[in-house]
C-alpha positions as CSV (number, residue, x, y, z in Angstrom):
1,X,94.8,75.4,90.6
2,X,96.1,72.2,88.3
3,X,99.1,73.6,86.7
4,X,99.1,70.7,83.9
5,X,95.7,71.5,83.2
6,X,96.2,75.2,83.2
7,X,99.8,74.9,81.0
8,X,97.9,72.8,78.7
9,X,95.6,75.5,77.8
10,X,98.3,78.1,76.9
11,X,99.9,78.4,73.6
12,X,103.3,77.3,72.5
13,X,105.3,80.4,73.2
14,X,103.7,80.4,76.6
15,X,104.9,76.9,77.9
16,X,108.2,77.6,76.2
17,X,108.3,80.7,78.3
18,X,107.4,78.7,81.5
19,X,109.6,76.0,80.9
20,X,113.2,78.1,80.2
21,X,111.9,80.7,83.4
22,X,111.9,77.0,85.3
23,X,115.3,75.6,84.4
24,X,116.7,79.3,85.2
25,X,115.1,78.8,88.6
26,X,116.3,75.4,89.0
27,X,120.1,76.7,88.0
28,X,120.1,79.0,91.1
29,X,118.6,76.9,93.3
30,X,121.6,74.1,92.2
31,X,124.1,76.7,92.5
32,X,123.3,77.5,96.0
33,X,123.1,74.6,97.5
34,X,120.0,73.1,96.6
35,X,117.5,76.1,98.1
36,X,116.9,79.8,97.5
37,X,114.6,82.2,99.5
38,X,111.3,82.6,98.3
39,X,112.0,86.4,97.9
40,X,114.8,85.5,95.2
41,X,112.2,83.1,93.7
42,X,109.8,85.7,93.3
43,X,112.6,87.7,92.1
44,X,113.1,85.3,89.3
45,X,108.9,84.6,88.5
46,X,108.1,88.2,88.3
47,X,111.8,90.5,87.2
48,X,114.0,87.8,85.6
49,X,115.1,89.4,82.4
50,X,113.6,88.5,79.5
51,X,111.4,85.8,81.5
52,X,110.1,87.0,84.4
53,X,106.5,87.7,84.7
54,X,106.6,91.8,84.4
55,X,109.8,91.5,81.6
56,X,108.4,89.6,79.4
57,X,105.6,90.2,76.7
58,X,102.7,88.6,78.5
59,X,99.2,90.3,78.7
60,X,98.8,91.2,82.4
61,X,96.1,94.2,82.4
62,X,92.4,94.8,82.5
63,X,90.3,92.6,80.0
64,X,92.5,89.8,79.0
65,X,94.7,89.7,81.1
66,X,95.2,88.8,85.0
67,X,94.2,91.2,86.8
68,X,92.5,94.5,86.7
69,X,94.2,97.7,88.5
70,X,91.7,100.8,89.4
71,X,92.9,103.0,86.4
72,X,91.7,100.5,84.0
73,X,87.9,100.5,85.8
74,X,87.5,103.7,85.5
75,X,89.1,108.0,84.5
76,X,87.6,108.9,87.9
77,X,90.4,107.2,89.5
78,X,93.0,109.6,87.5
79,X,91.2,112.7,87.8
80,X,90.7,112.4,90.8
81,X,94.3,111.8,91.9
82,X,95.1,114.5,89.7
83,X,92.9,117.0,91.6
84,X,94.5,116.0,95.3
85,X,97.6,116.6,93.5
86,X,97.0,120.1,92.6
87,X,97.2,121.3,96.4
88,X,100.3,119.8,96.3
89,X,101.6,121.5,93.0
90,X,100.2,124.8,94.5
91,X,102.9,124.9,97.2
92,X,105.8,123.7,94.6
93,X,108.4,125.5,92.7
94,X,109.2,122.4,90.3
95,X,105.3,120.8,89.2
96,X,107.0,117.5,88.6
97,X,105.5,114.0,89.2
98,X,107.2,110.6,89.3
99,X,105.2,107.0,88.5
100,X,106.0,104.0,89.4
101,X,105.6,101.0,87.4
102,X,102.8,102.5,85.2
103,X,101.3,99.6,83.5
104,X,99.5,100.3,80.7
105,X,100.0,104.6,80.9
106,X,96.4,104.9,81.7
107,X,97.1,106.5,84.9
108,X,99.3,108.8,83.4
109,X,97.1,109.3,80.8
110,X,94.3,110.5,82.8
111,X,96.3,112.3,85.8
112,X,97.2,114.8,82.8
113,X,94.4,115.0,81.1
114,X,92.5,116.4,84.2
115,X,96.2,118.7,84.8
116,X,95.7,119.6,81.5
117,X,91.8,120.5,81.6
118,X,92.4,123.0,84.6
119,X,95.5,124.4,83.0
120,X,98.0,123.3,85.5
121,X,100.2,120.7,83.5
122,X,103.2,118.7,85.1
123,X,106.7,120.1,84.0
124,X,107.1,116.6,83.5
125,X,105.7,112.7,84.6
126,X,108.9,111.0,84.7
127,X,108.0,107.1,84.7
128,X,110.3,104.9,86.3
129,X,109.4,101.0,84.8
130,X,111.6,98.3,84.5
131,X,109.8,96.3,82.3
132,X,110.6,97.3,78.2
133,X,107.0,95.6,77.1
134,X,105.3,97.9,79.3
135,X,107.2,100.6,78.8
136,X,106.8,100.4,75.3
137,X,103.2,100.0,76.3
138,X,103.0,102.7,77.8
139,X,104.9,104.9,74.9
140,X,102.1,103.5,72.7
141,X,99.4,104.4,74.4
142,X,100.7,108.1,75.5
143,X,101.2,108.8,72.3
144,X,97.9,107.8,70.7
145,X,96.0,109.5,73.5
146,X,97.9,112.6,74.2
147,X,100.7,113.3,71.5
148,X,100.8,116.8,71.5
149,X,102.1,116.3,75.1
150,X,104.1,113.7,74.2
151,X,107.6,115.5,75.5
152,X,106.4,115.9,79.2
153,X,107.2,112.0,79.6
154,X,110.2,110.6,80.4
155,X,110.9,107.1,81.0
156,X,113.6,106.3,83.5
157,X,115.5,103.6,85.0
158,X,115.5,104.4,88.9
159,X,114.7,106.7,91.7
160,X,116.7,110.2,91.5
161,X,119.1,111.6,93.7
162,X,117.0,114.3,94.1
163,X,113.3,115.1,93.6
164,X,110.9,117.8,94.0
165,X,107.1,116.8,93.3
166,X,104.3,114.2,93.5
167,X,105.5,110.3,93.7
168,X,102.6,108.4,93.1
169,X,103.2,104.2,93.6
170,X,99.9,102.4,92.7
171,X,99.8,98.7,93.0
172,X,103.3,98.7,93.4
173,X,104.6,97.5,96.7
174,X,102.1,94.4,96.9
175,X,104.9,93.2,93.9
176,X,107.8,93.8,95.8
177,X,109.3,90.8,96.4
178,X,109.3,89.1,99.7
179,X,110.5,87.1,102.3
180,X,108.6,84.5,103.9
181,X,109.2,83.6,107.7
182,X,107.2,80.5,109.5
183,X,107.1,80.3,113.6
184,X,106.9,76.4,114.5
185,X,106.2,75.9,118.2
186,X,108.5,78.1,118.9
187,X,110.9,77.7,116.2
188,X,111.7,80.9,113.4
189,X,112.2,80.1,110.1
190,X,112.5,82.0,106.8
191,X,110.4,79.7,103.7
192,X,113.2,78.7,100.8
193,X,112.4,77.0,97.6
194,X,114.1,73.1,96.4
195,X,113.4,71.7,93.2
196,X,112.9,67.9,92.6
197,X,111.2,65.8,90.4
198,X,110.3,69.2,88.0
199,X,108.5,70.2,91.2
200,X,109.3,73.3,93.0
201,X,108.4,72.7,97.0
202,X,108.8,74.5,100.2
203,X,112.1,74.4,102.2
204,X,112.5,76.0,105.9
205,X,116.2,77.3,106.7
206,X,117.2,79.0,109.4
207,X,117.2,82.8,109.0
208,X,121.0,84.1,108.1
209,X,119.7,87.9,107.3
210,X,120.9,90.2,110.7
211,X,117.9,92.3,110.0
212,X,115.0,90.0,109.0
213,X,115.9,87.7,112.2
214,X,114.7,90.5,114.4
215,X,111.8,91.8,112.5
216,X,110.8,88.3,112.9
217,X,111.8,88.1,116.5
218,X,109.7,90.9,117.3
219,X,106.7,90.1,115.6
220,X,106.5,86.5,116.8
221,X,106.7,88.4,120.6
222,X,103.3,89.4,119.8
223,X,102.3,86.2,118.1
224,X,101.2,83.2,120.3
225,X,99.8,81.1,117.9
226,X,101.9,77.4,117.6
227,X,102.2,77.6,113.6
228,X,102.2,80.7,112.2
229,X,103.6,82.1,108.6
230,X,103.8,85.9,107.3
231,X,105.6,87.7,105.0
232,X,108.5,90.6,105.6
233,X,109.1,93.3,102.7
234,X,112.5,94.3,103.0
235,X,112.2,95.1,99.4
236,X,109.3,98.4,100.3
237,X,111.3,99.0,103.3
238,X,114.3,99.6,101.4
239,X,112.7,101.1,98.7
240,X,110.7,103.8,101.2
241,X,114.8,104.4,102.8
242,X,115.6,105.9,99.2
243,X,112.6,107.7,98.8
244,X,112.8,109.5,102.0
245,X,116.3,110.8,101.0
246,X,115.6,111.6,97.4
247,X,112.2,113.5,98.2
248,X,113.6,117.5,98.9
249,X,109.6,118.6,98.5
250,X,106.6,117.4,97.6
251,X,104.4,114.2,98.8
252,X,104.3,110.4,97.7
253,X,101.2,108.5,97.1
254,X,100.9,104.7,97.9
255,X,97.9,103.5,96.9
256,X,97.7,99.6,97.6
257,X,95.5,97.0,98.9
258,X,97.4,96.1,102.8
259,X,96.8,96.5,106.5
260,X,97.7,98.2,109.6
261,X,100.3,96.2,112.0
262,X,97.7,95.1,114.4
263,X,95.5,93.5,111.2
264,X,98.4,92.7,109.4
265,X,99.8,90.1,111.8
266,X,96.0,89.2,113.3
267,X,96.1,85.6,114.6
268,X,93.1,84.6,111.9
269,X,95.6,85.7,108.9
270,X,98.2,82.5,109.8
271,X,99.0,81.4,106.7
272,X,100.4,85.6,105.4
273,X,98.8,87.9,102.6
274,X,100.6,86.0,99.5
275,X,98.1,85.8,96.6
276,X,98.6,84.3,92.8
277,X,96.9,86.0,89.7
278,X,96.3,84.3,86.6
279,X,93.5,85.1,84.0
280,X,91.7,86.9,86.2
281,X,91.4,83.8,89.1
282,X,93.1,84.2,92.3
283,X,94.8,81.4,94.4
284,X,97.1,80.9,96.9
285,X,100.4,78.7,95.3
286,X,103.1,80.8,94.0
287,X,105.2,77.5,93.1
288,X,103.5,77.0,90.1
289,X,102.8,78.7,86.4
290,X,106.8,80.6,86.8
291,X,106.5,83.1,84.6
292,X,103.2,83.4,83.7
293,X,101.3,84.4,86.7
294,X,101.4,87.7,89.3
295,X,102.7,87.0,92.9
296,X,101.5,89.6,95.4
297,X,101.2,90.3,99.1
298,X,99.6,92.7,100.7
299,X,101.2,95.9,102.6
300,X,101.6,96.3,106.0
301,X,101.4,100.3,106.4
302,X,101.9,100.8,109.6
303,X,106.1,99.7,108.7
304,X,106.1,101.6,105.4
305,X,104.9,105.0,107.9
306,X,108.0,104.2,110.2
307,X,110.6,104.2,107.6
308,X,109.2,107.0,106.6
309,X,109.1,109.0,110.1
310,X,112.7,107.8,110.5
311,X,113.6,109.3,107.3
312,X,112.1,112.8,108.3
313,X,109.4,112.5,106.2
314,X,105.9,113.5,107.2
315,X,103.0,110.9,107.6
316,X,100.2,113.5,106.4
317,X,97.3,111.2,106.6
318,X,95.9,107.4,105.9
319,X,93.2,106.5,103.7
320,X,90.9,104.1,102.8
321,X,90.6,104.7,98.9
322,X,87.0,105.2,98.8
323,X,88.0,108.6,101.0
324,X,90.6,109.8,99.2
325,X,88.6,109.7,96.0
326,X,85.8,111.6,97.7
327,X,88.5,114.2,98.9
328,X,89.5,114.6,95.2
329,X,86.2,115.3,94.3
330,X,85.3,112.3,92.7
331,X,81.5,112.2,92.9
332,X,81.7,116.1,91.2
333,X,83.7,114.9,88.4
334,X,81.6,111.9,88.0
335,X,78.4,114.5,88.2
336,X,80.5,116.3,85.2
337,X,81.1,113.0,83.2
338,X,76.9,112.2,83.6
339,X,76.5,115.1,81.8
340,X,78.5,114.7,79.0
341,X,77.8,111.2,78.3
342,X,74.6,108.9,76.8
343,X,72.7,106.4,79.5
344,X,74.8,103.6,78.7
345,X,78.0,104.8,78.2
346,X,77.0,106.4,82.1
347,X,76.0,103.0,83.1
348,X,79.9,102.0,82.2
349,X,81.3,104.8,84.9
350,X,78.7,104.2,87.3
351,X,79.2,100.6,87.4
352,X,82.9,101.9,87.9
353,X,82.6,104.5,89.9
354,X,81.1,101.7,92.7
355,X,83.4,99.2,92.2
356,X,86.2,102.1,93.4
357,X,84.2,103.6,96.0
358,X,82.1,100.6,97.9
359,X,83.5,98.5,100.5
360,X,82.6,95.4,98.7
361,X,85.0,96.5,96.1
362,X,88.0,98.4,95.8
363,X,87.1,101.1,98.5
364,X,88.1,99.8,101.9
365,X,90.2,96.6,100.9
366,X,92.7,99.5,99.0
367,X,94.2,102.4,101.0
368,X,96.3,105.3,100.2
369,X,99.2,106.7,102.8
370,X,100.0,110.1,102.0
371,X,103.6,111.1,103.1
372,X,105.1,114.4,102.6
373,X,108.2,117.5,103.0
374,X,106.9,120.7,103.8
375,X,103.6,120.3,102.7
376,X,100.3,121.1,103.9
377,X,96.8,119.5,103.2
378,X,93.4,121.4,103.1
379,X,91.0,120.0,106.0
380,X,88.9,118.8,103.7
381,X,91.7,116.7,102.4
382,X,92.2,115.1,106.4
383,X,88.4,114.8,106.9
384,X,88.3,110.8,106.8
385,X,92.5,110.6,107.9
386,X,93.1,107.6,109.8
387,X,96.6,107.6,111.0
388,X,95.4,106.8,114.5
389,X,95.0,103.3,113.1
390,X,98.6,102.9,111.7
């Protein structure tokens, strides 16, 4: 992708954006000593207050915007999450559920609709979003579509202490951000970022982190290849840590496009998972368009299930998304939205409905890890599991 081509075609307050997101970038790299790790510049591009890509007022969902997420595609999506949640709220004193980063409120939107439709209502969806334009997004859109329910929401700045419920993180570990370690003919390095000539470029510097050096150590044993670079998320790791603690009873969701170990560090995938979103085009160079485009990588499952093991938590089954949605009964409700709706406005769902279920869509490449405390899951809930994989 040019990015003088592409910052040409955005408007005024767009470039000025990229531009003072750049010289903030620039600062910190100047201020410590002429490199930063790519996780801190990703940091910056995506959370930077007032700048970054997800704090600032840019259009980043569905139609428009960058990049679609499964809630936007289709309701399905959200009733059927709501209905494998209703086992869970079965078997819970306190029906609470807690979002993460819910982008435009259309999951939460439809997760209580359905709640609502079978009369079994959250005591509340807390929504945890550090991003003011989206949450006040989300506020918006919550209270056109559902403002008699308007005081079961509450926005919220981090992860409590203590929580009973459903956690449900869609699409958001792939923004974490993360570092980036190369393996040069024997050689580990972690990826930093330099600036020169208004050009941000790659950097290698030894790897100072205690814990990163032997993640990388370890993962290299397996790898033989002579150049090979990958991505660590110490930021999902960390974050799964709290979660484990903070979760007394209930189950958390993580619905994300990623791999097992074994795929995630396959010799053919030698150049990592990182991927760049911008008007709906994906590419590969995350030192370009600061500000204005989505950095992601993908998940690698089989880590985020360890954490959670070692945090006592139980690793209650592995998905692809096409199989959870089918455990939550999505073709039924699908069946009850034909009925209810004219040819082409069925044509929109079904259209939908494939792009969540086939494997040339969303289904496969997006999977969902199901983690719980003192829980249990129907059988036909486990019928498609594949934790043997992790």
């Amino acid at each position: 992708m040019n990015e003088k081509l592409t910052l040409s075609t955005l408007d005024t307050l767009s470039r000025a954006h990229h531009t003072s997101l750049k010289k903030s970038i620039k600062q910190a790299i100047e201020k410590n000593a002429g490199s930063i790790s790519f996780k801190d510049y990703m940091q910056m591009c995506l959370y930077e207050p007032g700048l970054g890509y997800y704090s600032a007022g840019r259009h980043k969902l569905g139609k428009g915007g960058d990049f679609t997420t499964a809630p936007e595609i289709s309701p399905l999506f959200g009733s059927s999450l709501a209905e494998n949640i209703r086992q869970v709220f079965d078997q819970l004193n306190n029906q609470d559920i807690l979002e993460f980063g819910a982008g435009s409120g259309k999951l939460a939107i439809d997760v209580v609709s359905r709640l609502k439709d079978v009369n079994q209502l959250p005591r509340y969806y807390f929504i945890v979003e550090i991003s003011a334009d989206l949450k006040q997004r989300q506020q918006a859109a919550i209270s056109k579509a559902l403002p008699e329910l308007l005081d079961h929401f509450i926005w919220i700045d981090d992860i409590p202490d203590q929580f009973q419920g459903v956690i449900i993180a869609n699409e958001v570990c792939d923004a974490m951000p993360v570092n980036i370690v190369l393996s040069n003919n024997g050689e580990l390095f972690e990826r930093h970022v330099s600036y020169k000539d208004a050009t941000f470029y790659w950097q290698d510097a030894s790897i100072s982190d205690a814990n990163l050096l032997h993640q990388t150590e370890a993962i290299f044993d397996e790898i033989v290849l002579p150049t090979y670079q990958t991505e660590i998320n110490l930021t999902a790791q960390y974050w799964m840590e709290r979660l484990g603690q903070a979760l007394q009873q209930g189950v958390i969701f993580i619905i994300d496009y990623g791999y097992n170990h074994q795929d995630f560090y396959h010799p053919e995938r030698d150049q990592g998972t990182l991927q760049c979103y911008f008007n709906q085009q994906a590419h590969s160079d995350p030192l370009i368009l600061a500000g204005i485009q989505d950095i992601t990588a993908h998940i690698d499952f089989s880590k985020l299930a360890e954490i959670a093991q070692s945090s006592r938590l139980d690793v209650s089954a592995y998905h692809y998304q096409s199989d959870f949605l089918v455990a939550g009964g999505i073709m039924e409700l699908a069946s009850e939205l034909h009925t209810i709706n004219d040819e082409v406005s069925w044509l929109q769902h079904s259209a939908g409905l494939k792009q969540l279920l086939l494997p040339t869509g969303m289904g496969a490449e997006f999977k969902v890890l199901t983690l719980s405390r003192e829980i249990t899951f129907s059988p036909t809930f486990l019928l498609k599991d594949r934790r043997h994989q992790l």
